[in-house]
C-alpha positions in Angstrom: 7.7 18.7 197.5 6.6 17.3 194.5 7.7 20.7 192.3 11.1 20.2 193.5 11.8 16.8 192.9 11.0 17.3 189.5 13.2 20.2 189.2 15.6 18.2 190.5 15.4 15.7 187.4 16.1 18.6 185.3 14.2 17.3 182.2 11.7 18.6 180.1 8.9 19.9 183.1 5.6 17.3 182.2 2.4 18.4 183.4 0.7 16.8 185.9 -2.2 15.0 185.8 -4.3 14.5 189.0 -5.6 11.4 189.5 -9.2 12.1 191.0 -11.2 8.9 190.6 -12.7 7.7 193.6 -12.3 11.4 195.8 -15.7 13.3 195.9 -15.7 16.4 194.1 -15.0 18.3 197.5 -11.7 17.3 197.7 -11.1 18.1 194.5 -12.4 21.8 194.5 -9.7 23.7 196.5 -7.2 22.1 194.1 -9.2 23.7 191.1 -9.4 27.0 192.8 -5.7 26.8 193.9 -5.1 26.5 189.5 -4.6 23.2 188.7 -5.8 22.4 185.2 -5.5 18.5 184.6 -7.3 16.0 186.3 -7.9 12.5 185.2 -10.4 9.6 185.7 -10.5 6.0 184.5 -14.5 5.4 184.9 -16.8 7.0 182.9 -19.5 7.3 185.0 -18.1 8.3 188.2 -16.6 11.3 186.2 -19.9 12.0 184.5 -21.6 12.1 187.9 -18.4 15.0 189.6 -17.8 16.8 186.3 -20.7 17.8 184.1 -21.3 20.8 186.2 -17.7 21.4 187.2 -16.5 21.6 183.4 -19.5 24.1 182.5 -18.3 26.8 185.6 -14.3 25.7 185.8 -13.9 26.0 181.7 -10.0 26.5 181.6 -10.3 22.4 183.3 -8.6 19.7 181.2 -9.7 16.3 181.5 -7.9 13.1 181.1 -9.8 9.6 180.0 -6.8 7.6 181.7 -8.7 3.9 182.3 -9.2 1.5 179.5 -12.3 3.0 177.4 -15.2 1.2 175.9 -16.3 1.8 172.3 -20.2 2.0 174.1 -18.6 4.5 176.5 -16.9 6.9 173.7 -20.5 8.7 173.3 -19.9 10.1 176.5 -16.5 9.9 177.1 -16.2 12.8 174.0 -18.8 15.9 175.0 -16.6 16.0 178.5 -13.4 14.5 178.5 -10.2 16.4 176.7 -7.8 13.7 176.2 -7.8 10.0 175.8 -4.7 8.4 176.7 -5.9 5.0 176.5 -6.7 4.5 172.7 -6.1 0.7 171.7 -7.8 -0.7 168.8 -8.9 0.1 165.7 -13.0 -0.7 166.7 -11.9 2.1 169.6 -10.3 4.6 166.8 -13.3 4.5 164.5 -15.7 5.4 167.4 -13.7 8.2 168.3 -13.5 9.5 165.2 -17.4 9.5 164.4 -18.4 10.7 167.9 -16.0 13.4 167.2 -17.7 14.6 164.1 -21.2 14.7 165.6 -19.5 16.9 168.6 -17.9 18.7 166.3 -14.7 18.5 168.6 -11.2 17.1 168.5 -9.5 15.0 171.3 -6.1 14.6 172.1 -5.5 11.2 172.0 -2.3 9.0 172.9 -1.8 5.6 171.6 -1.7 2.8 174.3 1.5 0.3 173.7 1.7 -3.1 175.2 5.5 -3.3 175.5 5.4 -6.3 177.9 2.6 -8.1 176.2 0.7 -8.4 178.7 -2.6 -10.6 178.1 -4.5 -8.5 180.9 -3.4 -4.9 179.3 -5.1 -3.4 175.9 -2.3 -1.7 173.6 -1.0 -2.0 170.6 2.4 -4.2 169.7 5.5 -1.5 169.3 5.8 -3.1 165.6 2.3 -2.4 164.6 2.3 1.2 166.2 3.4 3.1 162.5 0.7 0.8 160.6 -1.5 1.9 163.2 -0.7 5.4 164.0 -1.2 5.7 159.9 -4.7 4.9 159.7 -5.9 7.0 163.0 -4.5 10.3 161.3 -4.6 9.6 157.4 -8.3 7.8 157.9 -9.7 8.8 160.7 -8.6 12.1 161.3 -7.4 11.7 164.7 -5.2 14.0 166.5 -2.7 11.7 168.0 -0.6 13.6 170.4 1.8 10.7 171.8 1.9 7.3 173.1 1.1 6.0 176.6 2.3 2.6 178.4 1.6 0.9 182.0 4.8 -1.2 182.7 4.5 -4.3 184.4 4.0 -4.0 188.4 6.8 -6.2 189.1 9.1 -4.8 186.8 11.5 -1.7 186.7 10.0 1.1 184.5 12.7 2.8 183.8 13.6 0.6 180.7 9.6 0.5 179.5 10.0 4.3 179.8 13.5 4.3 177.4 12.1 2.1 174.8 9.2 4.3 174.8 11.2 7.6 174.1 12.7 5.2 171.0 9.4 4.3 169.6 7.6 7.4 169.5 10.5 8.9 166.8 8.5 6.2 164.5 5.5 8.6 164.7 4.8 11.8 163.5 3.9 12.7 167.6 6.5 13.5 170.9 4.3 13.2 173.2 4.5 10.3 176.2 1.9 9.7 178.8 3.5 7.6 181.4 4.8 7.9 185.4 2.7 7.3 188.1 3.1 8.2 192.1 5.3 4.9 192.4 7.8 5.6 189.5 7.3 9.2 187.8 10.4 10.5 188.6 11.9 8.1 185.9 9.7 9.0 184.0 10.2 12.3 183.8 14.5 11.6 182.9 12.6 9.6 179.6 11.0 13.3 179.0 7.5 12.3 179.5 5.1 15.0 178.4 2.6 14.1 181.4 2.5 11.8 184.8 -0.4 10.7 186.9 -0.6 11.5 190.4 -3.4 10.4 192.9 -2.2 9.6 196.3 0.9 12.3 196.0 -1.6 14.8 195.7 -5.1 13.6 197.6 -3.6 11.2 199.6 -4.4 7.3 200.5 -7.5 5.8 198.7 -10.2 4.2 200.9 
């Protein structure tokens, strides 16, 4: 159902991330061994806890830091995680990039904006993004794929969504992280690169 209200759109196809957090690793299983490849969590201890032995036999598995991360947490966050979509600070940026050189690995990282600026949201201001986007790949040598937003709850997204297609031609980067099971078809007509699905997929959350 899913597959073909995307097509439906007739956009560029985004990948789709499966929003895991809070399912047991059980239930997440026969959707590994059915082929998915993309699964995201937003703690970091939960995913610890379902993943570390997962990752090691299911290598081919991408995994997508999608909750606001912790500059204490990044230590962790980096050995098992293959994206961060939820970069938003500078403090944030450096700890990524020096965990990174003691893993010896590079994440894919999007940059979190705070169109609406929203006090309880992290994210940078659309006119600091270039400023910012400047020192995470000239200084610290991060791979910044794209930019990710959360619109408002009690908003439309679908204008969030447009002005995010404008803002990331300021970057050297096309990717966007943004779309969830409420509004992902919009997001997908703003070409979105991925969109995060958790009860589409696994169903209601206790």
């Amino acid at each position: 159902m899913i597959k073909e209200e995307i097509k439906l759109v007739k956009n560029k196809i985004p990948s789709i991330i499966a929003v895991s957090k809070t399912f047991p690793i059980a239930e997440i299983i026969p959707l590994i061994k059915f082929g998915h490849i993309h699964f995201g969590e937003n703690k970091v201890q939960e995913a610890l806890e379902k993943w570390t032995d997962i990752k090691k036999e299911f290598k081919h598995i991408k995994l997508h830091m999608i909750g606001k991360l912790q500059t204490n947490k990044v230590k962790y966050v980096v050995p098992l995680f293959d994206y961060i979509h939820s970069l938003d600070s500078i403090k944030l940026a450096k700890k990524i990039s020096l965990e990174q050189e003691k893993f010896e690995k590079k994440m894919k990282i999007f940059i979190q904006i705070n169109l609406a600026n929203e006090d309880q949201k992290g994210g940078i201001k659309p006119n600091e993004l270039v400023k910012f986007y400047k020192i995470c790949t000239a200084e610290l040598n991060l791979d910044i794929i794209g930019l990710m937003c959360l619109p408002p709850n009690d908003k439309k997204s679908n204008y969030y969504f447009s002005e995010m297609n404008k803002l990331k031609s300021h970057i050297d980067a096309d990717g966007l992280s943004m779309g969830m099971s409420g509004d992902y078809l919009e997001a997908i007509k703003h070409e979105t690169s991925f969109i995060r699905l958790g009860s589409k997929i696994f169903g209601s959350r206790i």
